[in-house]
C-alpha positions as a printed Julia matrix, in Angstrom:
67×3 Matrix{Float64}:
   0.0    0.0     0.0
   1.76   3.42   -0.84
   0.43   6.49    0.88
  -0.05  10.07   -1.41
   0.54  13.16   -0.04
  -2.07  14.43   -1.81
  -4.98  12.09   -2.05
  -7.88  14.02   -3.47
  -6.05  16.81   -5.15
  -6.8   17.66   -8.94
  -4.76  19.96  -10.64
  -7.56  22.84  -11.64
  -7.08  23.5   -15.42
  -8.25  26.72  -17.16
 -11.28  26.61  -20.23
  -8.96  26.09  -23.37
  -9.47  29.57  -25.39
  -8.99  28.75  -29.56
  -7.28  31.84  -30.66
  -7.34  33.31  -34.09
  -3.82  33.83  -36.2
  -2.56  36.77  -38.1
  -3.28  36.28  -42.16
  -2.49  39.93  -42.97
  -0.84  42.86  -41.32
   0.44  46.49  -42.54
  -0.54  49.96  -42.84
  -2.37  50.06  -39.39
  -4.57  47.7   -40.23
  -4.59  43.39  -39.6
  -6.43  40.26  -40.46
  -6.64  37.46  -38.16
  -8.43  33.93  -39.21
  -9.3   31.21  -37.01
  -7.83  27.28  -38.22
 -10.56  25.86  -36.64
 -13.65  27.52  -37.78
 -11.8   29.48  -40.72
 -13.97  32.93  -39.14
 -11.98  35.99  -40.84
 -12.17  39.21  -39.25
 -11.39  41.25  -42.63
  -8.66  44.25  -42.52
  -9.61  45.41  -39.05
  -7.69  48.41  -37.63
  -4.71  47.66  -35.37
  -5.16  48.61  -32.12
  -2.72  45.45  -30.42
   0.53  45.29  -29.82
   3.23  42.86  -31.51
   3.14  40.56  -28.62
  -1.13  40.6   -27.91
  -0.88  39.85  -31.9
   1.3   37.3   -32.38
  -0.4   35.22  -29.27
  -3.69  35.78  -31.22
  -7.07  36.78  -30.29
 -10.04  34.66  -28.72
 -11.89  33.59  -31.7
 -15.99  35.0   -30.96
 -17.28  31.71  -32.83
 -15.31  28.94  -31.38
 -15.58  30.63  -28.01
 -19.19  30.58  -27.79
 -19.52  34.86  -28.21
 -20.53  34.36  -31.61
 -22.88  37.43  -32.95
């Protein structure tokens, strides 16, 4: 018999967010796409930085915030 230190303890785990990708970027303006759902945003205007869009942004569809 080996003994836990931990017997009833689950590791919580976050909702897993599907993020859309960068297509098309310049002039101020971007297009991100999701590769699950393929929803495109269009040329939106750029409001991110390089970092918030190279992580991606929660896609509205596959996240349930669908219009």
């Amino acid at each position: 018999m080996t003994l836990s230190l931990f017997p009833s303890a689950q590791i919580p785990r976050h909702k897993y967010i599907t993020r859309m990708h960068v297509m098309d970027a310049g002039s101020g303006l971007i297009e991100f796409e999701c590769g699950k759902c393929a929803y495109n945003t269009g040329m939106i205007k750029d409001i991110h930085t390089v970092t918030e869009n190279k992580r991606g942004l929660p896609c509205p569809i596959c996240n349930g915030k669908g219009d």
